[in-house]
C-alpha positions in Angstrom: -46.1 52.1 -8.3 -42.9 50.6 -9.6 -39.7 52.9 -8.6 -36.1 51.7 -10.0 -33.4 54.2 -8.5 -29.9 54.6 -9.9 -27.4 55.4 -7.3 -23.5 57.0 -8.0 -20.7 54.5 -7.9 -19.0 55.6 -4.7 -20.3 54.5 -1.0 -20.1 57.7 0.7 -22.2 59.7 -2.3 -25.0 56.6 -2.4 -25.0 57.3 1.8 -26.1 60.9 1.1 -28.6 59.9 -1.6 -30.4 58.7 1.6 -32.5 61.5 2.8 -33.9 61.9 -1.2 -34.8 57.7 -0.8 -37.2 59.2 2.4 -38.7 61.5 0.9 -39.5 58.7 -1.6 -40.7 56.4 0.8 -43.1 58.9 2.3 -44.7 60.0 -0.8 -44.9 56.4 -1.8 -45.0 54.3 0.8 -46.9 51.1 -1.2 -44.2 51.6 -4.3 -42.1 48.6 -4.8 -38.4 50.0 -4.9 -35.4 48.4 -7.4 -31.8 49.9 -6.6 -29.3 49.8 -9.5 -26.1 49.8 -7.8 -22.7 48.6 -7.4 -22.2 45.7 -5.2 -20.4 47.5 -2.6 -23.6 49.5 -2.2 -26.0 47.2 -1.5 -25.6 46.7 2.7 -26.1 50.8 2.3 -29.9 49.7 1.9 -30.4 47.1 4.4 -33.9 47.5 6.4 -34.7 50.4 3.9 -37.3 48.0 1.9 -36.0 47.5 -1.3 -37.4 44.7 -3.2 -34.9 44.3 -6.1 -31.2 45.3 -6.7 -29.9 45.3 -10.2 -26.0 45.1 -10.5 -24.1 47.9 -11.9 -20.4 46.3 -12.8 -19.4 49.6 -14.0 -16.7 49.4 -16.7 -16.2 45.9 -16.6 -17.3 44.2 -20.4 -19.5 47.4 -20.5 -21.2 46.6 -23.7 -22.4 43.5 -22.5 -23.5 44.4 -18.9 -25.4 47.3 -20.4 -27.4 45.4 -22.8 -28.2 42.4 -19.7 -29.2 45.7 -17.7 -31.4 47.1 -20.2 -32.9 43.7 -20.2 -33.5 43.5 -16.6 -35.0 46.6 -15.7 -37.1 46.1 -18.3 -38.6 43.3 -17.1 -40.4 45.0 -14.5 -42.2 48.5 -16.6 -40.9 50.7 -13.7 -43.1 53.9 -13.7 -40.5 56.5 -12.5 -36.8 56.5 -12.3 -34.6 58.6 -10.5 -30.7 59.4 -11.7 -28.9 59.6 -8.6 -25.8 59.3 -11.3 -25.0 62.3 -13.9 -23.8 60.1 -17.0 -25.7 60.2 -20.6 -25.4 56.2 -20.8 -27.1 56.0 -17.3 -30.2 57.9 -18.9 -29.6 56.3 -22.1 -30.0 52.9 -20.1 -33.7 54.0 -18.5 -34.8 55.1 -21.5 -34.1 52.1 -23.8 -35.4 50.4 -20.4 -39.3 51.5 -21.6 -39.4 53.6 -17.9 -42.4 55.7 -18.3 -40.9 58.9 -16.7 -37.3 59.4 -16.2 -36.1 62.3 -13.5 -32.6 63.7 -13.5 -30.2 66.4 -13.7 -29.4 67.4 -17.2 -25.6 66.7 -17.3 -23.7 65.6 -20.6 -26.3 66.8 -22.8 -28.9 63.9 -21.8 -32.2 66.3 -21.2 -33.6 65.1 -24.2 -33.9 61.9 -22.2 -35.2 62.8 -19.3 -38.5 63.6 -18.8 -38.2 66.0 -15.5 -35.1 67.7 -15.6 -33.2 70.7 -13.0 -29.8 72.6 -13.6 -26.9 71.3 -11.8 -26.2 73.6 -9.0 -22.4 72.7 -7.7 -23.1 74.8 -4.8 -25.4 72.7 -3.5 -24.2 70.4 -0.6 -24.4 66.6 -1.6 -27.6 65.7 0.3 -29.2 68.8 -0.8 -28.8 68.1 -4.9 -30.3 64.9 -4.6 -33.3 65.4 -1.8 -33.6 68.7 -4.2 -34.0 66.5 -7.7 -37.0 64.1 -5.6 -38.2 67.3 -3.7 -38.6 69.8 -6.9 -40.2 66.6 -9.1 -42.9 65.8 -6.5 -43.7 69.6 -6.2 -41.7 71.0 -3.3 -44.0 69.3 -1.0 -41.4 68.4 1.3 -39.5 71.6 3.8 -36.9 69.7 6.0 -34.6 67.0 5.0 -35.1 63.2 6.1 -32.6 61.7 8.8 -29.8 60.7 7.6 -29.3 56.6 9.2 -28.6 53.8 7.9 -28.7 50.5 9.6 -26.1 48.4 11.6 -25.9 45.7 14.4 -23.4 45.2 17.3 -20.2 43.7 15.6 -19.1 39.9 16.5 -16.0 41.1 15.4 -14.3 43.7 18.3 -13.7 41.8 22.0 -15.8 43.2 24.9 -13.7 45.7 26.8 -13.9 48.3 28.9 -11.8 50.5 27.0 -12.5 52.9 25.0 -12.2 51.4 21.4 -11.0 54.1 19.0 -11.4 53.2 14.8 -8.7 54.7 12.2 -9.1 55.1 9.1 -6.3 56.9 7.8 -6.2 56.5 4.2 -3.6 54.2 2.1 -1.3 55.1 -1.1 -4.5 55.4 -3.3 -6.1 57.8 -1.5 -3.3 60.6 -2.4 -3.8 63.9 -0.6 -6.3 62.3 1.6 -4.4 60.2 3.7 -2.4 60.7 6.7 1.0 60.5 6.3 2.6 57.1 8.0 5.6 59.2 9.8 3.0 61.0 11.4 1.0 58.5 12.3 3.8 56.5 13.9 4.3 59.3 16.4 0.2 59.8 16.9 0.1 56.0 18.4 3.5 56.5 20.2 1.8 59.2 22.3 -1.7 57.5 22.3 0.0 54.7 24.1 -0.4 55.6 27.5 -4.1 56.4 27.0 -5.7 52.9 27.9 -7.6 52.7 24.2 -8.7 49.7 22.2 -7.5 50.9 19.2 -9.4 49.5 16.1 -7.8 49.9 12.3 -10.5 49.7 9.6 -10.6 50.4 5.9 -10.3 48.2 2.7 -7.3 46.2 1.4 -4.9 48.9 0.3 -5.4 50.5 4.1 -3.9 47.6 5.3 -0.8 48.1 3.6 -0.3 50.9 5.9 -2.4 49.3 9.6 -0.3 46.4 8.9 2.7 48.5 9.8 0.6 50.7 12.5 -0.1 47.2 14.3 3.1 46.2 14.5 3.9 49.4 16.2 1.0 49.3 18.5 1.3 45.4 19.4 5.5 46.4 20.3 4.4 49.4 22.2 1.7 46.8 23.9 -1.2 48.8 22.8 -4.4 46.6 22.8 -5.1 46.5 19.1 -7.3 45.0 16.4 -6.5 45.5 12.9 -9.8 44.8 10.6 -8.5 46.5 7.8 -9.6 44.4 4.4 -11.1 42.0 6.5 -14.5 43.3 6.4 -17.3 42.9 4.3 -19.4 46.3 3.7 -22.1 45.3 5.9 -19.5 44.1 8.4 -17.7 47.7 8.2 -20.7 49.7 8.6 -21.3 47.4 11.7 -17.9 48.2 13.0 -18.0 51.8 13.0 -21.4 51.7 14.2 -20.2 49.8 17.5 -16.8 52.1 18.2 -17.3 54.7 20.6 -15.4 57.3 18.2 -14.2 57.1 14.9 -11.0 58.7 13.4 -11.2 59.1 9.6 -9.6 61.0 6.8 -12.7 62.2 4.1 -13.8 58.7 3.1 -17.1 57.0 3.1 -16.1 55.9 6.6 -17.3 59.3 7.7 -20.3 58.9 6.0 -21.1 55.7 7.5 -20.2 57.1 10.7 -22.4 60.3 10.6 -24.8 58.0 9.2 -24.8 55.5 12.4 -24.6 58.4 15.3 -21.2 57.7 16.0 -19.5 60.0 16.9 -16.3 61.1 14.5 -13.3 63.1 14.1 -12.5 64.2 10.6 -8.5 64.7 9.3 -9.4 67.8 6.4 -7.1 67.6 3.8 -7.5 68.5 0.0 -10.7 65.9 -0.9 -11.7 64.8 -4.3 -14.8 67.6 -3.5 -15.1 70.9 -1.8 -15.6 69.7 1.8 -18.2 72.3 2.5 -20.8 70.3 -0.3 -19.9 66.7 1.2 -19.3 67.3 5.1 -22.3 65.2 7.4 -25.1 66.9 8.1 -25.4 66.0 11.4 -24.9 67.7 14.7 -22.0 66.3 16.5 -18.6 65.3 14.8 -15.3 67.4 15.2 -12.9 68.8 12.2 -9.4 69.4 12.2 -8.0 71.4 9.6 -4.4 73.1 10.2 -3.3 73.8 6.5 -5.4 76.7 5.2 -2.1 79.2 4.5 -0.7 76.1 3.1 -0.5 76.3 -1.1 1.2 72.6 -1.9 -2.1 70.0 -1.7 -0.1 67.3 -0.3 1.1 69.5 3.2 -2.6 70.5 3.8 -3.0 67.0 5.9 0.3 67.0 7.0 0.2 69.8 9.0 -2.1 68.4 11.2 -0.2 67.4 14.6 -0.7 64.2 16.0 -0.9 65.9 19.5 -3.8 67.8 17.8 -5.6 64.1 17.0 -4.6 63.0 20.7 -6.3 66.1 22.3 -9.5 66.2 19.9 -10.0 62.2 20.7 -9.7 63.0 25.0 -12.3 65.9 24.4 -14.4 63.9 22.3 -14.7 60.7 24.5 -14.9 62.9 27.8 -17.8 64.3 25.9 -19.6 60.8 25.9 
């Protein structure tokens, strides 16, 4: 049995198409597995099996990547396929790949490709509307959802200490409503400075606009700091939040990744690019703070958070430990 999967474009989504993989596994555990996915996806899958990965470049000379993609998956006559993506050229793709059957929602119009299709039910949390699409095509034979893990090693990359170490990820410019505002973050490491944390920043390159000005503040308040912020590979991130003791995040993939590795997290709720109720870990441990509910403006949800809020929630979380 020859299974080619195609995963969504963001890390945090492909994270929660991780329980639906299970199932897969469990119902076939002699299939030979090919992942289409973007690079930044691939350390998502490490220890999981997967023979082949086929690279999705997205937009990038589109015409021609989608013909060499065509090409390459059919090189191997998968017999199923599984759209973990919603887009008419991703079933278009299997089909003109010769995939014997095709499984999917039926988004854009593209049932008449698929050959096992559901509705779309937006209600649905994340890890529930794909385990549902794998679950529902092999019959319902499945009641309770996988774990959801994903793999990681002690990092090389924080010093031994016997401090706490604490991981940001607070969200740059591009992350808009998201992201914790830097004045407020200024005064949530003033008052953190006293606590005896290793303080580790983490995220990708346009983060570091922002940690590189959180580490000066830290390093002149002589906090002990380490700023890994667009320094990381994926793998090497996952590993780093995997090896914390807690984890500080905005709603990014970092809190999947987190949830993901059993480490323990604290989540900044401001207004996401999804309702939060459909994409929040389904795990048992993990704190929210949300402080703007009465609030109407998207931008002041996160803002009204307090950073003695974040300095009390990470003292109850670690005593916790």
């Amino acid at each position: 049995m020859r299974i080619i999967i195609k995963t969504p474009k963001f890390i945090g989504d492909t994270i929660m198409t991780i329980p639906a993989f299970e199932l897969l596994r469990k119902e076939f555990p002699d299939a030979i597995f090919t992942v289409v996915c973007p690079t930044s996806s691939i350390d998502i899958f490490r220890k999981k099996g997967i023979q082949r990965f086929i690279i999705d470049k997205g937009k990038k000379n589109r015409f021609k990547n989608t013909i060499k993609m065509i090409k390459e998956i059919r090189e191997e006559r998968y017999d199923i396929g599984f759209l973990f993506h919603n887009t008419f050229l991703d079933a278009l793709i299997f089909k003109l790949s010769n995939i014997k059957i095709i499984v999917g929602y039926n988004k854009e119009n593209r049932k008449i490709l698929l050959d096992f299709w559901l509705k779309i039910d937006r209600s649905r949390h994340y890890v529930n509307h794909y385990a549902n699409l794998v679950n529902q095509y092999l019959g319902n034979s499945h009641k309770n959802l996988p774990k959801m893990s994903i793999y990681y090693k002690q990092s090389r990359l924080i010093k031994e200490t016997s401090k706490p170490k604490v991981g940001f990820v607070l969200g740059g410019d591009n992350k808009g409503t998201r992201t914790y505002p830097k004045v407020l973050t200024l005064k949530l490491f003033s008052i953190l400075h006293d606590s005896n944390y290793h303080i580790i920043l983490i995220g990708d390159k346009e983060d570091n606009k922002n940690n590189t000005i959180y580490q000066q503040h830290l390093e002149s308040i002589g906090v002990e700091i380490t700023n890994l912020s667009g320094k990381t590979t994926i793998a090497e991130f996952i590993d780093v939040i995997g090896s914390i003791d807690l984890l500080v995040t905005i709603d990014s993939s970092a809190m999947h990744i987190s949830a993901s590795t059993k480490t323990p997290f604290i989540v900044l709720k401001g207004k996401g690019t999804s309702a939060f109720d459909t994409v929040y870990p389904k795990v048992d441990f993990g704190n929210i703070i949300f402080s703007g509910k009465n609030l109407i403006k998207d931008e002041d949800i996160i803002k009204a958070i307090k950073p003695i809020e974040i300095k009390q929630s990470i003292e109850k979380a670690l005593n916790e430990l």
